[in-house]
C-alpha positions in Angstrom: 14.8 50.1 5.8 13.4 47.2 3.8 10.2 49.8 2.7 12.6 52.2 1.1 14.4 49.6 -0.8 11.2 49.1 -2.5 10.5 52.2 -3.1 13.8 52.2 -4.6 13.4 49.4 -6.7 9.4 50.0 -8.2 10.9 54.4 -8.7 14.3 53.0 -10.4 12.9 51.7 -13.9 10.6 54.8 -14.9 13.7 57.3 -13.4 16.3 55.2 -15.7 13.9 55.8 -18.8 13.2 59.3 -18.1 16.5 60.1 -17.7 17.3 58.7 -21.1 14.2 60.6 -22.3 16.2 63.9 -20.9 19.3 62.5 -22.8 17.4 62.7 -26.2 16.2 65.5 -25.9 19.0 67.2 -25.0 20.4 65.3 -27.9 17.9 66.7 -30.2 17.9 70.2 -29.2 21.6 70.1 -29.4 21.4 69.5 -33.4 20.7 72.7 -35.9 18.4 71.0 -37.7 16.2 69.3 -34.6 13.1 68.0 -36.7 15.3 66.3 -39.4 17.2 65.0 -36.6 14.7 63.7 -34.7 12.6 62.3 -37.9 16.3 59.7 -39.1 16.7 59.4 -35.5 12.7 57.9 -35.1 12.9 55.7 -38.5 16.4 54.4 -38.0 15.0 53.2 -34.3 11.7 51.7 -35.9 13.3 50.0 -38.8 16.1 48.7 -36.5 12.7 47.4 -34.1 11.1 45.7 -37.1 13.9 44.2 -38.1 14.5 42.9 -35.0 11.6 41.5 -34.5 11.4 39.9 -37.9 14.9 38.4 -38.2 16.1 38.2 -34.4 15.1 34.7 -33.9 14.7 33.9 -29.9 15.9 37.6 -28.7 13.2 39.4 -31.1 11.3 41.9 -28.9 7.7 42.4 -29.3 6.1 45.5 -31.5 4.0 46.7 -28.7 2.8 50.1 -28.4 5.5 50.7 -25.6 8.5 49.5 -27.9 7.5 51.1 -30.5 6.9 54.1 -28.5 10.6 53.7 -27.0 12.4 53.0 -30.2 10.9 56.2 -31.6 11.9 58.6 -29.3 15.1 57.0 -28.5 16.1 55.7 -31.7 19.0 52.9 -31.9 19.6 52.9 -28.6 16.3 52.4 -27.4 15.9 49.7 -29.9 19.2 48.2 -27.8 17.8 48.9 -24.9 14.3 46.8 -25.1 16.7 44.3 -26.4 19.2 44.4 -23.3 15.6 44.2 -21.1 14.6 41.6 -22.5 17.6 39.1 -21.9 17.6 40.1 -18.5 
């Protein structure tokens, strides 16, 4: 039993983010206009990164390939998200 909980655990994290992946694009397919949406949706989550990072004191994230990577595709909430991972 103890071999599936860490299969659990090391499968959970990429499963969480590729279901939010699934979210966004869903989100983004939803829209009428899917490339406008997706392009304020991708500089809204990398301004909101950079100015995390440069004004967020002790909680500022990183600007890593992967963040940057995460706040593009998911925007806002993926900027929240790196933040929320970070704290824990």
């Amino acid at each position: 039993m103890a071999g599936l909980t860490t299969i659990l655990a090391d499968v959970r994290y990429p499963l969480l983010w590729a279901f939010g992946g699934l979210c966004a694009l869903l989100f983004y397919l939803r829209h009428r206009r899917r490339v406008r949406t997706f392009l304020l949706g991708a500089v809204t989550g990398l301004l909101s990164l950079v100015l995390l990072h440069l004004f967020g004191g002790s909680i500022a994230p990183t600007l890593s390939w992967t963040n940057l990577l995460i706040a593009t595709v998911f925007g806002i909430p993926g900027t929240a998200l790196i933040l929320l991972a970070g704290l824990l």
